[in-house]
mmCIF file of the N, C-alpha and C atoms, coordinates in Angstrom:
data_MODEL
# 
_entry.id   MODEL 
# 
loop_
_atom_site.group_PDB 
_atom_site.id 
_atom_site.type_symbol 
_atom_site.label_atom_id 
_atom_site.label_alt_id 
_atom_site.label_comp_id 
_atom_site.label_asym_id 
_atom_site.label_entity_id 
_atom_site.label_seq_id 
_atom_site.pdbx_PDB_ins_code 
_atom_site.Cartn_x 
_atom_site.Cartn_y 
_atom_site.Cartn_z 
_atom_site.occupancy 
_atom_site.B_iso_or_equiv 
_atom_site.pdbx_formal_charge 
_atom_site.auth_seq_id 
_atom_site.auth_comp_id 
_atom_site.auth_asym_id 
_atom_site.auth_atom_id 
_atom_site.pdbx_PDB_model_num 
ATOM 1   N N  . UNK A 1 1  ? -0.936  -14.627 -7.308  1.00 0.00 ? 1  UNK A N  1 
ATOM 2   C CA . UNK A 1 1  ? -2.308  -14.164 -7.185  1.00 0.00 ? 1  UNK A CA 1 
ATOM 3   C C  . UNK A 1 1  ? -2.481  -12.910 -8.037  1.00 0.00 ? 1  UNK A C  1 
ATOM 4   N N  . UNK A 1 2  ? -3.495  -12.928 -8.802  1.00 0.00 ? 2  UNK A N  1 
ATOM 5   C CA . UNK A 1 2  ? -3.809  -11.661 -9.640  1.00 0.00 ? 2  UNK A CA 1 
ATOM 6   C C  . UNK A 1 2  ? -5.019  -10.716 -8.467  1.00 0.00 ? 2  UNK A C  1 
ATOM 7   N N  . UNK A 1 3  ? -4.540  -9.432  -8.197  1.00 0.00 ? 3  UNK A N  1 
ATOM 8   C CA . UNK A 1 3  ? -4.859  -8.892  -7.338  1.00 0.00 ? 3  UNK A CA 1 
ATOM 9   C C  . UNK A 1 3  ? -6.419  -8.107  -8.042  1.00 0.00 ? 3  UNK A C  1 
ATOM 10  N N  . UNK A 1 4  ? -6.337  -8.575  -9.403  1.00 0.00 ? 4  UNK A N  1 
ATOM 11  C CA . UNK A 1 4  ? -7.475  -7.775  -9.864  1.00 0.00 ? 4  UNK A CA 1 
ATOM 12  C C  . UNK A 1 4  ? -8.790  -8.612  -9.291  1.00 0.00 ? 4  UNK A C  1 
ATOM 13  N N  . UNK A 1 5  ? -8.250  -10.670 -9.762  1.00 0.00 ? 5  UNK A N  1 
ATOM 14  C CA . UNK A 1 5  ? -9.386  -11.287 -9.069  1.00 0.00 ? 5  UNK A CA 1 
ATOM 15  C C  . UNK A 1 5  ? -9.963  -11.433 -7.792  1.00 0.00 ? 5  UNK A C  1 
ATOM 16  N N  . UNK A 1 6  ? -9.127  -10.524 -6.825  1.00 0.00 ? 6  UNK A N  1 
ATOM 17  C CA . UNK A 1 6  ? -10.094 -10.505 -5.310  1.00 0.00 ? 6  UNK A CA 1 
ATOM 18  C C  . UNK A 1 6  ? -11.313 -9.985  -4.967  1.00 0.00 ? 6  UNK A C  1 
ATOM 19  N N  . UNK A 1 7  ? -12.207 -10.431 -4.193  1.00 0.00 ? 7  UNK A N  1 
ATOM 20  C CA . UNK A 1 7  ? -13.073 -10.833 -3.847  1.00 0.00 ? 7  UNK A CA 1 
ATOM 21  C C  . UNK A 1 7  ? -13.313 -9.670  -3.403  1.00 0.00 ? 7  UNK A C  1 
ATOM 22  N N  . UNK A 1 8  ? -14.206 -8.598  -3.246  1.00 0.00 ? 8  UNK A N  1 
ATOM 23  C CA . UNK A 1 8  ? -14.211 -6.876  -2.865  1.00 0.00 ? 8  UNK A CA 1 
ATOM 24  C C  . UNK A 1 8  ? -14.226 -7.474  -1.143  1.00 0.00 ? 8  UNK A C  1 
ATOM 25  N N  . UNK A 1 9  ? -15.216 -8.120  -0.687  1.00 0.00 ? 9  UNK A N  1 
ATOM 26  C CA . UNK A 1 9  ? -15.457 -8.559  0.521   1.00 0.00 ? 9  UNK A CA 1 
ATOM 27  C C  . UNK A 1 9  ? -14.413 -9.240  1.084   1.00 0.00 ? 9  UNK A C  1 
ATOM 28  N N  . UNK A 1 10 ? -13.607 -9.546  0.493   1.00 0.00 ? 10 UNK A N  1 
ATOM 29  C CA . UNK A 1 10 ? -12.397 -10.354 1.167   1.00 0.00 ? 10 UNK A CA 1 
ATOM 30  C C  . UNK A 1 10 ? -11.140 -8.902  1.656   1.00 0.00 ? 10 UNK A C  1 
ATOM 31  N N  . UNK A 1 11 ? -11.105 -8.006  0.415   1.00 0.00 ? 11 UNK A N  1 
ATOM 32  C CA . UNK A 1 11 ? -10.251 -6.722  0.557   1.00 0.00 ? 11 UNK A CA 1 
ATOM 33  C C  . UNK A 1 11 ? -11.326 -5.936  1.599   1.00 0.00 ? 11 UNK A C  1 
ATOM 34  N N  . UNK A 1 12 ? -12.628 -5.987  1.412   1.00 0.00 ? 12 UNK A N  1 
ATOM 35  C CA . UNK A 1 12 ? -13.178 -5.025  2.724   1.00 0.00 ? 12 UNK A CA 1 
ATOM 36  C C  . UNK A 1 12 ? -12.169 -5.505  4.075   1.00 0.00 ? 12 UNK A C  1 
ATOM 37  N N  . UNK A 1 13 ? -12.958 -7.064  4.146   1.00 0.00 ? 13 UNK A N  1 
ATOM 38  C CA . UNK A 1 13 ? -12.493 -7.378  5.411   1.00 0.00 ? 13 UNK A CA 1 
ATOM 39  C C  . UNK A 1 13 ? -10.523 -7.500  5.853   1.00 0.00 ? 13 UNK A C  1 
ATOM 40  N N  . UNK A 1 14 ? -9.957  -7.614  4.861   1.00 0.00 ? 14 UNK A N  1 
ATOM 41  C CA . UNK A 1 14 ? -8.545  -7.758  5.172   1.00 0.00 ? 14 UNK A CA 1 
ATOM 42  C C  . UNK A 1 14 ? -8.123  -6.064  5.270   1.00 0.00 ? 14 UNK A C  1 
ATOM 43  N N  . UNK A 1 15 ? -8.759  -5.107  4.772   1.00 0.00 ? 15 UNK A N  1 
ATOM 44  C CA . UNK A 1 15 ? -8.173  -3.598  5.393   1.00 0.00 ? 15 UNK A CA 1 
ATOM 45  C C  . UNK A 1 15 ? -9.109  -3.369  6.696   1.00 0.00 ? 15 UNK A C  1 
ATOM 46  N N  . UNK A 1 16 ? -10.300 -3.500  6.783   1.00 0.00 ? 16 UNK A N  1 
ATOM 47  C CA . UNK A 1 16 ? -10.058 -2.866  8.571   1.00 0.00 ? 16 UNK A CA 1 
ATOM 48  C C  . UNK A 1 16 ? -10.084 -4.059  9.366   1.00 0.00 ? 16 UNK A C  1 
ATOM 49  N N  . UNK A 1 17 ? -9.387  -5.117  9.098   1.00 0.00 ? 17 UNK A N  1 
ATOM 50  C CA . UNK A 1 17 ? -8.133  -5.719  10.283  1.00 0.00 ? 17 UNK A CA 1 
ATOM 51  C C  . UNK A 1 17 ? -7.093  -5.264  10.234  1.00 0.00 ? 17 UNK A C  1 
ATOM 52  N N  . UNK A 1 18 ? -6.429  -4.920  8.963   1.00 0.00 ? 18 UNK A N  1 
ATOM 53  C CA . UNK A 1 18 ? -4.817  -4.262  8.914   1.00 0.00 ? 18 UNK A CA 1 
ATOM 54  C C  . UNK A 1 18 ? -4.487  -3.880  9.672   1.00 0.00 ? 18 UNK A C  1 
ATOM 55  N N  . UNK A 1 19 ? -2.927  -4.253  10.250  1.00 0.00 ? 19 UNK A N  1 
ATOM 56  C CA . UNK A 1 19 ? -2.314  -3.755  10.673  1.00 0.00 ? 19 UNK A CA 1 
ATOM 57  C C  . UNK A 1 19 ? -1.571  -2.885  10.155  1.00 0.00 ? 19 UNK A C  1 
ATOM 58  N N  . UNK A 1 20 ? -1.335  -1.505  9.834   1.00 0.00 ? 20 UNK A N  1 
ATOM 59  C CA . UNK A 1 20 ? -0.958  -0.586  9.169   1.00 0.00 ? 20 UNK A CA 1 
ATOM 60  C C  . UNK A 1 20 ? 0.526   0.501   10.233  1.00 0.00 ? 20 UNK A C  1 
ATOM 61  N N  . UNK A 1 21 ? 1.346   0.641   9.111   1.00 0.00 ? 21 UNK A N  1 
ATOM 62  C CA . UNK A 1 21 ? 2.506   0.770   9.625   1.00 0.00 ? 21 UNK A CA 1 
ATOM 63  C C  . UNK A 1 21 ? 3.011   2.169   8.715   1.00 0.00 ? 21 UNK A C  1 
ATOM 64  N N  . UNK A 1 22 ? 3.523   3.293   9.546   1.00 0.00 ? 22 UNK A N  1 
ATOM 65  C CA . UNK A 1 22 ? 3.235   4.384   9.375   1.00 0.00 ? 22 UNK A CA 1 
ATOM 66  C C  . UNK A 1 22 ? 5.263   4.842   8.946   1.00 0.00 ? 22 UNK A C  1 
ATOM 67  N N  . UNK A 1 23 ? 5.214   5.928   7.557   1.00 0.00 ? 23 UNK A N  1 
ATOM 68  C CA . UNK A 1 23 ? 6.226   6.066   7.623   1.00 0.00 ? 23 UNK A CA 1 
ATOM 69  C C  . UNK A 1 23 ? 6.070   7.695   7.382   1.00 0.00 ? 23 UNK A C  1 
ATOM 70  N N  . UNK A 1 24 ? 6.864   8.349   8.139   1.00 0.00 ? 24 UNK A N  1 
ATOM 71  C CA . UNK A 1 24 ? 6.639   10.074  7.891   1.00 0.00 ? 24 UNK A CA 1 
ATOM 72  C C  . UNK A 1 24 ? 7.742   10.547  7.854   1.00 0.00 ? 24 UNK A C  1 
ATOM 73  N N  . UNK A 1 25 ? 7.852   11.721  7.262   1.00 0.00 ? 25 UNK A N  1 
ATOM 74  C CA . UNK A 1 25 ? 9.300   12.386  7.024   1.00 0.00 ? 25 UNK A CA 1 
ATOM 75  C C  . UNK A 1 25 ? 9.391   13.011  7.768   1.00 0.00 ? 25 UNK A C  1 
ATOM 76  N N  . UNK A 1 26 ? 8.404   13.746  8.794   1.00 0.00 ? 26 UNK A N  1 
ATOM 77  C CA . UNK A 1 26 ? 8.024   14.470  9.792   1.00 0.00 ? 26 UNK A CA 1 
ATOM 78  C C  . UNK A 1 26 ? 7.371   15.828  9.503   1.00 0.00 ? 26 UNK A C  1 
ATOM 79  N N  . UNK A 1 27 ? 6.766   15.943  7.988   1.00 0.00 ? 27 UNK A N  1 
ATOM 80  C CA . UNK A 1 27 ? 5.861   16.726  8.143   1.00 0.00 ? 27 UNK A CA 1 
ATOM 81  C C  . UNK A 1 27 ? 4.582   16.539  7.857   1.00 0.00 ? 27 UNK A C  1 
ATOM 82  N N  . UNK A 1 28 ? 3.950   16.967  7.425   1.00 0.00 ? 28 UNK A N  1 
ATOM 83  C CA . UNK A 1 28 ? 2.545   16.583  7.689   1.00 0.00 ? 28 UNK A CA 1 
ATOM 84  C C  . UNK A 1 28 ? 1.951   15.062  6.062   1.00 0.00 ? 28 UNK A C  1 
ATOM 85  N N  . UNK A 1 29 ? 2.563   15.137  5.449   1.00 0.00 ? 29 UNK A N  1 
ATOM 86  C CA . UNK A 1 29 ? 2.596   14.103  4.359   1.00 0.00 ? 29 UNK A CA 1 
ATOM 87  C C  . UNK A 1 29 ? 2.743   12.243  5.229   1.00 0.00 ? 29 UNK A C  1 
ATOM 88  N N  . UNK A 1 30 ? 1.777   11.667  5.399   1.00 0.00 ? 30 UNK A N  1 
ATOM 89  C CA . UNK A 1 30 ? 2.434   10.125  5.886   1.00 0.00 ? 30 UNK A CA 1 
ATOM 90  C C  . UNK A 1 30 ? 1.661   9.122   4.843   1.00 0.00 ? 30 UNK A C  1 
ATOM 91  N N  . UNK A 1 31 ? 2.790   8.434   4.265   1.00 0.00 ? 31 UNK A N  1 
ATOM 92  C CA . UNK A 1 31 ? 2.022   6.997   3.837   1.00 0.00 ? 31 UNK A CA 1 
ATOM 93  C C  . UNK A 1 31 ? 2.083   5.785   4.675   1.00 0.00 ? 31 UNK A C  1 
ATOM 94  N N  . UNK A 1 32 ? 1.666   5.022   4.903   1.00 0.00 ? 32 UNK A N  1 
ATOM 95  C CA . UNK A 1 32 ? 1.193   3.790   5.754   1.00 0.00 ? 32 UNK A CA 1 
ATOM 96  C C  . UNK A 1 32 ? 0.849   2.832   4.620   1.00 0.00 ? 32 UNK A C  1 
ATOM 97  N N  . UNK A 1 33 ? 1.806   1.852   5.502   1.00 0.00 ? 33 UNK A N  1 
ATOM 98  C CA . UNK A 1 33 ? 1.720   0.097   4.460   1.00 0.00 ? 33 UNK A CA 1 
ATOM 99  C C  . UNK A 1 33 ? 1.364   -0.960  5.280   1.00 0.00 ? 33 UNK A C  1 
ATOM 100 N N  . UNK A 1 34 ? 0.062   -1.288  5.002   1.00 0.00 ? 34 UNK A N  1 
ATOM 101 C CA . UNK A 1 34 ? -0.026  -2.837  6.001   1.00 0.00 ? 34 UNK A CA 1 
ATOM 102 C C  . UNK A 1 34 ? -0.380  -4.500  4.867   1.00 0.00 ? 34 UNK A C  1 
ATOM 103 N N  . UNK A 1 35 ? 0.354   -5.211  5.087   1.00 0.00 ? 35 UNK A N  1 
ATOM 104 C CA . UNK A 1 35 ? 0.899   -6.717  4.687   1.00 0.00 ? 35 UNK A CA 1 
ATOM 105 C C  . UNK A 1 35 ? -0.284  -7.412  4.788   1.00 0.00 ? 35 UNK A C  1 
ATOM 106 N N  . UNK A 1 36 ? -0.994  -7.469  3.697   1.00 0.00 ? 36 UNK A N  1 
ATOM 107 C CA . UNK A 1 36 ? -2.572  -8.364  4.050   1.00 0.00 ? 36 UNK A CA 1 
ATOM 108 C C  . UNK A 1 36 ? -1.954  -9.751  3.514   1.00 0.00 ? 36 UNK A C  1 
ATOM 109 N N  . UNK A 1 37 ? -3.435  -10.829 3.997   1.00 0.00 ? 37 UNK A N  1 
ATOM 110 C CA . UNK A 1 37 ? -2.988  -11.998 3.177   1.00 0.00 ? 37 UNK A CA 1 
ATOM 111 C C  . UNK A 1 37 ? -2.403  -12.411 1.334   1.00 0.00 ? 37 UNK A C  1 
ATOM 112 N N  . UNK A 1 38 ? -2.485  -13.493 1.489   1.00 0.00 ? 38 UNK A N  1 
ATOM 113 C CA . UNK A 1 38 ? -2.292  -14.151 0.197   1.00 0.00 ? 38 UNK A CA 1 
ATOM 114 C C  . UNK A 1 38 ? -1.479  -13.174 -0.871  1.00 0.00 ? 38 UNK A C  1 
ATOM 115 N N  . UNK A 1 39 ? -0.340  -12.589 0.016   1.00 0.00 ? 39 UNK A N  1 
ATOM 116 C CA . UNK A 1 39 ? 0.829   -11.689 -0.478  1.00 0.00 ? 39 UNK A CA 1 
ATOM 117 C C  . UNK A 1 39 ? 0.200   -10.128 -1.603  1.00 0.00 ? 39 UNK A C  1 
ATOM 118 N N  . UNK A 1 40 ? -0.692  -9.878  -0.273  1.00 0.00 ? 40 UNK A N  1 
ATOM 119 C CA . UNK A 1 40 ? -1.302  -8.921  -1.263  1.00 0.00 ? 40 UNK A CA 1 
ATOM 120 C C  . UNK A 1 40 ? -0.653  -7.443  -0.246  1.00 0.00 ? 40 UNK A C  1 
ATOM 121 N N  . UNK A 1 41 ? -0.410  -6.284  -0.520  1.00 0.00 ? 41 UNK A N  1 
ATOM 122 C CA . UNK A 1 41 ? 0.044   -5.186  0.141   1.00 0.00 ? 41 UNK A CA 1 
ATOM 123 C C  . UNK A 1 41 ? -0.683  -3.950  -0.260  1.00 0.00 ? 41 UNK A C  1 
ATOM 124 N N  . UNK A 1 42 ? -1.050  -3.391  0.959   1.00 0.00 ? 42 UNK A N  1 
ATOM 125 C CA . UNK A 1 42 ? -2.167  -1.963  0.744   1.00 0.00 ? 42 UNK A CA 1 
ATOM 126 C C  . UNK A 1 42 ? -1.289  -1.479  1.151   1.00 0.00 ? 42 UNK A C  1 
ATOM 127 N N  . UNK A 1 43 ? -0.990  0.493   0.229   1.00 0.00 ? 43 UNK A N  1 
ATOM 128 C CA . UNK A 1 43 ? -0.391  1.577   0.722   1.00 0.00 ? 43 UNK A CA 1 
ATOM 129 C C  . UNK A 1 43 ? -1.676  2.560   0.336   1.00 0.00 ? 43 UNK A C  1 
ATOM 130 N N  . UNK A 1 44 ? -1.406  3.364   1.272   1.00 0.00 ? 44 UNK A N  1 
ATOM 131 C CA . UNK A 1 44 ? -2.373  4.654   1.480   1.00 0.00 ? 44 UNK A CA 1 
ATOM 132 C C  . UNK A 1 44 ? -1.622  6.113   2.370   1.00 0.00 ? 44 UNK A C  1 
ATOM 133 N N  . UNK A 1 45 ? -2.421  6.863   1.892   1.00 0.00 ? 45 UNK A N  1 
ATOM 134 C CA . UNK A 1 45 ? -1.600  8.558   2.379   1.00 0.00 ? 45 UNK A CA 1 
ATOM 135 C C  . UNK A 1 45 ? -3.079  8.178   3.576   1.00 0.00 ? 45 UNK A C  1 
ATOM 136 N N  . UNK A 1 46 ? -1.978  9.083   4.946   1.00 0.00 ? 46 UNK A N  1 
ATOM 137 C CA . UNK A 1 46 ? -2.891  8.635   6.211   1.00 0.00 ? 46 UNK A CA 1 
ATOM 138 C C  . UNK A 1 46 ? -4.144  9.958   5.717   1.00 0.00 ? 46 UNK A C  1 
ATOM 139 N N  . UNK A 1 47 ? -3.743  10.859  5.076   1.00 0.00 ? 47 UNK A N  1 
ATOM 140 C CA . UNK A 1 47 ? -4.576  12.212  4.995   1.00 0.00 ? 47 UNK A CA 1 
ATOM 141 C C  . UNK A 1 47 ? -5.990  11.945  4.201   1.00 0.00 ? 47 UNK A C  1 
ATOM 142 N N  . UNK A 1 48 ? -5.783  10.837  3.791   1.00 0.00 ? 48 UNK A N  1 
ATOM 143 C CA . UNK A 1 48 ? -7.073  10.572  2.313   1.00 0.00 ? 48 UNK A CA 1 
ATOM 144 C C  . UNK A 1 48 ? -7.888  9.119   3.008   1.00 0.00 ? 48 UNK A C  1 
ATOM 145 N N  . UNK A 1 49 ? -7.852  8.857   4.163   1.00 0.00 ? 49 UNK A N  1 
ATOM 146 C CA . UNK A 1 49 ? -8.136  7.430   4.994   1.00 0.00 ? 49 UNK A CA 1 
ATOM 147 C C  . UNK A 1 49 ? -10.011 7.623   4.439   1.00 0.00 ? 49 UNK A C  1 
ATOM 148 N N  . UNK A 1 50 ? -10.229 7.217   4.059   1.00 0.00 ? 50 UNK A N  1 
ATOM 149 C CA . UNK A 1 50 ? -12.118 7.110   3.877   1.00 0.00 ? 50 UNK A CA 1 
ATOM 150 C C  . UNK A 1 50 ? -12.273 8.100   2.345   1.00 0.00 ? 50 UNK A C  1 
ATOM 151 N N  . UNK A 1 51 ? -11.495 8.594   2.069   1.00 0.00 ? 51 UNK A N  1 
ATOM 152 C CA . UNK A 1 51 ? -11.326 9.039   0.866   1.00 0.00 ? 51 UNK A CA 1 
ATOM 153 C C  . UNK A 1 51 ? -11.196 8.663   -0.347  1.00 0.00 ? 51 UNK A C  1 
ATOM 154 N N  . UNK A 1 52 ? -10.086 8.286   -0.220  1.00 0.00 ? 52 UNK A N  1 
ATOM 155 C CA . UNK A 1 52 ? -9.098  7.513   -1.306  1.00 0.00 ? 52 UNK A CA 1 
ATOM 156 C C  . UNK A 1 52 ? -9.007  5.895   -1.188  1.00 0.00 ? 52 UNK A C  1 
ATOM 157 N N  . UNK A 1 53 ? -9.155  5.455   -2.097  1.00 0.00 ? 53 UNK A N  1 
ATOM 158 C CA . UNK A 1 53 ? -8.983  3.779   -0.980  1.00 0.00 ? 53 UNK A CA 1 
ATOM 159 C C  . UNK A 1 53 ? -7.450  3.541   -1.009  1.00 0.00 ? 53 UNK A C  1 
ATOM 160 N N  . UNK A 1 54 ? -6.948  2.495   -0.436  1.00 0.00 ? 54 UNK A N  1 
ATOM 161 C CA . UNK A 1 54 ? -5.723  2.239   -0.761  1.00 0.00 ? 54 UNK A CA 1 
ATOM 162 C C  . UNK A 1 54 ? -5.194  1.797   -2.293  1.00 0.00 ? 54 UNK A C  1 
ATOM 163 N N  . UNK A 1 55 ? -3.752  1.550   -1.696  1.00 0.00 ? 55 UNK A N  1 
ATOM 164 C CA . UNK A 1 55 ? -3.573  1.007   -3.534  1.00 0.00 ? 55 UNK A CA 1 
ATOM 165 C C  . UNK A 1 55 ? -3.108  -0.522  -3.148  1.00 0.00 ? 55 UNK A C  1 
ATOM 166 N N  . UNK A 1 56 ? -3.597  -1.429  -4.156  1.00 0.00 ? 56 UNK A N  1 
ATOM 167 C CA . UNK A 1 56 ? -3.438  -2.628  -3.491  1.00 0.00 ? 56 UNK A CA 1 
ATOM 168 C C  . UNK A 1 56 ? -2.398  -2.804  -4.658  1.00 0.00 ? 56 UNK A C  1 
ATOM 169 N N  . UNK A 1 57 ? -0.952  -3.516  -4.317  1.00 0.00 ? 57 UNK A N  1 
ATOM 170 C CA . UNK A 1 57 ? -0.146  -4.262  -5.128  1.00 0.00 ? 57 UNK A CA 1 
ATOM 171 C C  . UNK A 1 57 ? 0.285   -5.640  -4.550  1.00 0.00 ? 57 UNK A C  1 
ATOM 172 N N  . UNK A 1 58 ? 0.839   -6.851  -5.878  1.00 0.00 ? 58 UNK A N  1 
ATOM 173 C CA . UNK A 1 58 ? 1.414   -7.811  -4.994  1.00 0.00 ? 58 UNK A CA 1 
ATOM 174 C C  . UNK A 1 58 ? 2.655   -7.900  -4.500  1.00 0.00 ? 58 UNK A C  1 
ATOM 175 N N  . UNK A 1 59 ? 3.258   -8.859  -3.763  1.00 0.00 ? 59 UNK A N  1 
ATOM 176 C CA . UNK A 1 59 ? 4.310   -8.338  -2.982  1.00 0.00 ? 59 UNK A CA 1 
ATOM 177 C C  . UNK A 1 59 ? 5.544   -8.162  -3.926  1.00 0.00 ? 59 UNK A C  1 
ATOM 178 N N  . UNK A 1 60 ? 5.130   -8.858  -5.321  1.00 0.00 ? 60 UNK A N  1 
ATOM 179 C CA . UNK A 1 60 ? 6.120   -8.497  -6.432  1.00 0.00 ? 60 UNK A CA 1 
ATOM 180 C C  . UNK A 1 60 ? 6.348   -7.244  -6.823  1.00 0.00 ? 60 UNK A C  1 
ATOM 181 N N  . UNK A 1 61 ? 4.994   -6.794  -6.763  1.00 0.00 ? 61 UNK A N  1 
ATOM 182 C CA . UNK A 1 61 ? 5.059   -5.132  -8.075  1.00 0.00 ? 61 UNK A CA 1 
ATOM 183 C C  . UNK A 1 61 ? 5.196   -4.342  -6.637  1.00 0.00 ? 61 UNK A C  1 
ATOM 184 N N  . UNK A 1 62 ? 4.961   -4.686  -5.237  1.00 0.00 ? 62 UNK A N  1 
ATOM 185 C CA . UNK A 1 62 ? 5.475   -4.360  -3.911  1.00 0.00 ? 62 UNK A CA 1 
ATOM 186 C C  . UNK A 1 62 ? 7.012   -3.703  -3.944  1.00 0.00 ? 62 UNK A C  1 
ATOM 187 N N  . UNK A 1 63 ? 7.691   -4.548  -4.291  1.00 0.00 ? 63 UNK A N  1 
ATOM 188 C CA . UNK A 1 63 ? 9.228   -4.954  -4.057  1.00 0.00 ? 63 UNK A CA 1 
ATOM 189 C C  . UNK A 1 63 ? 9.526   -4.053  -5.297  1.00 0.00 ? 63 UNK A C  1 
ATOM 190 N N  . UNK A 1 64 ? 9.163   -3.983  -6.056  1.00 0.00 ? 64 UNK A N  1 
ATOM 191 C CA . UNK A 1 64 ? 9.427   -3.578  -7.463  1.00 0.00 ? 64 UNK A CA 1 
ATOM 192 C C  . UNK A 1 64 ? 9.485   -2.167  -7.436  1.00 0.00 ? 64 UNK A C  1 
ATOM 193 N N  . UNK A 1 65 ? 8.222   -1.412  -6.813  1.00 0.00 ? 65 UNK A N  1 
ATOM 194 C CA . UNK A 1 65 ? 8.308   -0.085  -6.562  1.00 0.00 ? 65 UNK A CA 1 
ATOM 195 C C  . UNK A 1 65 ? 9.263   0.057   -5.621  1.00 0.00 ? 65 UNK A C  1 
ATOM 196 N N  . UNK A 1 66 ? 9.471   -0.288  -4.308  1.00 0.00 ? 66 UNK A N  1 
ATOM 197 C CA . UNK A 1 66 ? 10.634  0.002   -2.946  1.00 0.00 ? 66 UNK A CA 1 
ATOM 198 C C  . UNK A 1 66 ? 11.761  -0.077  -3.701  1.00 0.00 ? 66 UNK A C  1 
ATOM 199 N N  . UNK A 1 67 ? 11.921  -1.260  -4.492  1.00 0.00 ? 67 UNK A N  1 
ATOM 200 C CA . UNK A 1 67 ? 13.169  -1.412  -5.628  1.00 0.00 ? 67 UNK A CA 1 
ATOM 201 C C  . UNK A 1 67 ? 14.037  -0.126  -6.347  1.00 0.00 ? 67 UNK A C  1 
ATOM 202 N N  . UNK A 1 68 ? 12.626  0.755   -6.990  1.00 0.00 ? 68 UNK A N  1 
ATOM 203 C CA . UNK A 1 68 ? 12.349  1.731   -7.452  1.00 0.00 ? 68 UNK A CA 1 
ATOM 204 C C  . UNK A 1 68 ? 13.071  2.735   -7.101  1.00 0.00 ? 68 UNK A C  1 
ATOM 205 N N  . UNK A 1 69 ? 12.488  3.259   -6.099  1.00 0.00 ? 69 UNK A N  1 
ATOM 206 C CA . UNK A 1 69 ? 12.238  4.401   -4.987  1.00 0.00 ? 69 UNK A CA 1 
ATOM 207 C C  . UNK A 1 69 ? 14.058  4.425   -4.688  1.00 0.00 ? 69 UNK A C  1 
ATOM 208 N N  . UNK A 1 70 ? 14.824  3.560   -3.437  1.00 0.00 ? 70 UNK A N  1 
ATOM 209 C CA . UNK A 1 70 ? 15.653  2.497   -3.424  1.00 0.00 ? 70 UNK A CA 1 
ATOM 210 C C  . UNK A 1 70 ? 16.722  3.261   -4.626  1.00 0.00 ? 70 UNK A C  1 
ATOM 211 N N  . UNK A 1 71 ? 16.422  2.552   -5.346  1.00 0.00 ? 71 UNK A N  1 
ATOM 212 C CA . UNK A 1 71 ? 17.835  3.007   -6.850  1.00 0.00 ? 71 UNK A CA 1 
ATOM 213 C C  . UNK A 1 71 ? 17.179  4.174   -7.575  1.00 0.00 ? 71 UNK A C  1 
ATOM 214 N N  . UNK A 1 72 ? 16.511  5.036   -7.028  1.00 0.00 ? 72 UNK A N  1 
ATOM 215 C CA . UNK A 1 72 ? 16.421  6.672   -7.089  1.00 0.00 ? 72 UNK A CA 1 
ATOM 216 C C  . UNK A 1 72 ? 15.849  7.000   -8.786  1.00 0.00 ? 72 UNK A C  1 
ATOM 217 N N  . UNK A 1 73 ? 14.877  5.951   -9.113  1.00 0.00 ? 73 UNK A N  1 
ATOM 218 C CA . UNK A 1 73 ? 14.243  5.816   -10.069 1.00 0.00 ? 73 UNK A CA 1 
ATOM 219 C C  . UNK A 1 73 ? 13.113  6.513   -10.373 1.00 0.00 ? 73 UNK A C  1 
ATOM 220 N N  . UNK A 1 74 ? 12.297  6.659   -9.222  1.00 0.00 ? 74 UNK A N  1 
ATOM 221 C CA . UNK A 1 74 ? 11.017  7.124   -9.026  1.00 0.00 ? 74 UNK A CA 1 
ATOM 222 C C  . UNK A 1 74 ? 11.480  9.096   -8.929  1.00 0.00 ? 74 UNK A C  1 
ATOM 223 N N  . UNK A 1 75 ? 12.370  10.042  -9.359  1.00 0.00 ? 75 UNK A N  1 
ATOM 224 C CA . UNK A 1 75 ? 12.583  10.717  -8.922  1.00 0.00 ? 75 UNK A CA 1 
ATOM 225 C C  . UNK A 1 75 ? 11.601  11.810  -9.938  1.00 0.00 ? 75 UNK A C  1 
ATOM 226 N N  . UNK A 1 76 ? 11.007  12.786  -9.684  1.00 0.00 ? 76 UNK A N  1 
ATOM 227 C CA . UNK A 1 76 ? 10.757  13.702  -10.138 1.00 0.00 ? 76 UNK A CA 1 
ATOM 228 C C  . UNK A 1 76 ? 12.066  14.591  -11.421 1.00 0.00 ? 76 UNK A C  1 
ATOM 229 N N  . UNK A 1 77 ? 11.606  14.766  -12.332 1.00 0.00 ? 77 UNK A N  1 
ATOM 230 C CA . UNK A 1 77 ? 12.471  14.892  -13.781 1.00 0.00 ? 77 UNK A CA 1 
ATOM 231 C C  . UNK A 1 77 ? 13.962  14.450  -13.871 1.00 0.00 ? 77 UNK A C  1 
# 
């Protein structure tokens, strides 16, 4: 699925059903990931909720970033 061709009304309605799943380091910074249909995945910072929209990836470029992150890729310099 190309996540660019979804339907805005289909992403309205599949984020406020989300079930959204919260990960914190324990300070005030949390991102939250909830598993929508047709292998599509929203992440969002809980601090920016009506702000920011989420970021929608598929469960490929999903896996790809955790992949990332994971083998210490994503690291600052």
């Amino acid at each position: 699925m190309n996540k660019n061709d979804l339907d805005p009304s289909w992403i309205e309605s599949q984020l406020r059903d989300a079930q959204w799943q919260t990960s914190s380091s324990g300070g005030q910074t949390c991102v939250e990931v909830a598993f929508l249909d047709d292998g599509i995945v929203a992440l969002r910072d809980s601090k920016a909720i009506g702000v920011v929209p989420p970021h929608l990836f598929t469960d490929a470029e999903y896996e790809a970033f955790i992949g990332g992150i994971l083998r210490g890729e994503l690291r600052r310099g």
